[in-house]
N, C-alpha and C positions, 0 to 999 in steps of 0.2 A: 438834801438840804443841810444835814447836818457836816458834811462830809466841805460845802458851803463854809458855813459859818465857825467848823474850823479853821478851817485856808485863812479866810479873814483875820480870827482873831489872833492865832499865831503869825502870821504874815505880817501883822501892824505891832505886834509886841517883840518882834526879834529884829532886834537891828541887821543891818548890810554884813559886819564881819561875820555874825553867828550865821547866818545863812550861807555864807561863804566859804561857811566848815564844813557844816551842815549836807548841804548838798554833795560832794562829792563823795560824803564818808555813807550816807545814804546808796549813793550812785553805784558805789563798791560794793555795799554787803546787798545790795540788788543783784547785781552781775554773779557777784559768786553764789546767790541762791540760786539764781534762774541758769546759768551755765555750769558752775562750776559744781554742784552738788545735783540740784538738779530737784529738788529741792520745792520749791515754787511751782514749778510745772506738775508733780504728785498734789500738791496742796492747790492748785486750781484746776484739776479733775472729777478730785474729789467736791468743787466747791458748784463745778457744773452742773452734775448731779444732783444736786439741793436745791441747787437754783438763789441761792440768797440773792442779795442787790451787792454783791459784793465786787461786779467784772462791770465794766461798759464796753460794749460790742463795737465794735469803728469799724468800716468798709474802706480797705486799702484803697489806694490808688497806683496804678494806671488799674489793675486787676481786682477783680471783683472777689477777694477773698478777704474774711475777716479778721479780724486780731483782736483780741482780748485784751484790755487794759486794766490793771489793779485797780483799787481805788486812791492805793499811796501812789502811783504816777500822775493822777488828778491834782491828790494833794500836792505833790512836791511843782506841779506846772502854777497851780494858783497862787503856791505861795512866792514861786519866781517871779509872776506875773503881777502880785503885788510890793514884792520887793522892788521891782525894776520902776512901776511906776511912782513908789516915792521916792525913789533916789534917782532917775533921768529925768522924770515928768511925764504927763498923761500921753502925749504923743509915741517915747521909746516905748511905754506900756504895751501900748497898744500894739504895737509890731513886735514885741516882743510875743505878746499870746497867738500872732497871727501866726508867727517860725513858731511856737509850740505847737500848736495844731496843727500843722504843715508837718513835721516831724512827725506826731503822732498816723497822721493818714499816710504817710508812706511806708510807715514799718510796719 
């Protein structure tokens, strides 16, 4: 919920350009913790183990095997997903969270 109603409130207080940094500078230091360091993947083993609420579990598609999702991959889809809808309208919105989740269930 809170994870929620952050996405919202940052998502409606940062304009189109800051998002448009934002994310790919994001996109990057993601990539190089999770491949290039390696990094992210010791720090969600350890986070397995504990069990916080810190992963959401997704069931791939075609194949029945799971994938892990941070909770900043949540975050940064929500807040594309409210960036898109007020700068295309509720319609691009909406297809745009559909190709998120589409994405998300494949990888």
């Amino acid at each position: 919920m809170v994870l929620f109603l952050f996405s919202l409130y940052l998502g409606s207080a940062l304009t189109w350009k800051y998002i448009a940094v934002f994310v790919p500078l994001l996109t990057l230091l993601d990539l190089v913790q999770v491949l290039g360091t390696g990094l992210m993947g010791k720090a969600a083993e350890k986070l397995i183990t504990l069990q916080p609420p810190a992963m959401i579990g997704v069931t791939t598609f075609p194949s029945d095997m799971k994938a892990a999702l941070g909770l900043g991959d949540a975050f940064l889809a929500g807040i594309l997903a409210i960036q898109s809808t007020q700068k295309y309208g509720r319609k691009f919105g909406l297809l745009s969270t559909v190709a998120i989740t589409a994405i998300f269930s494949l990888s």
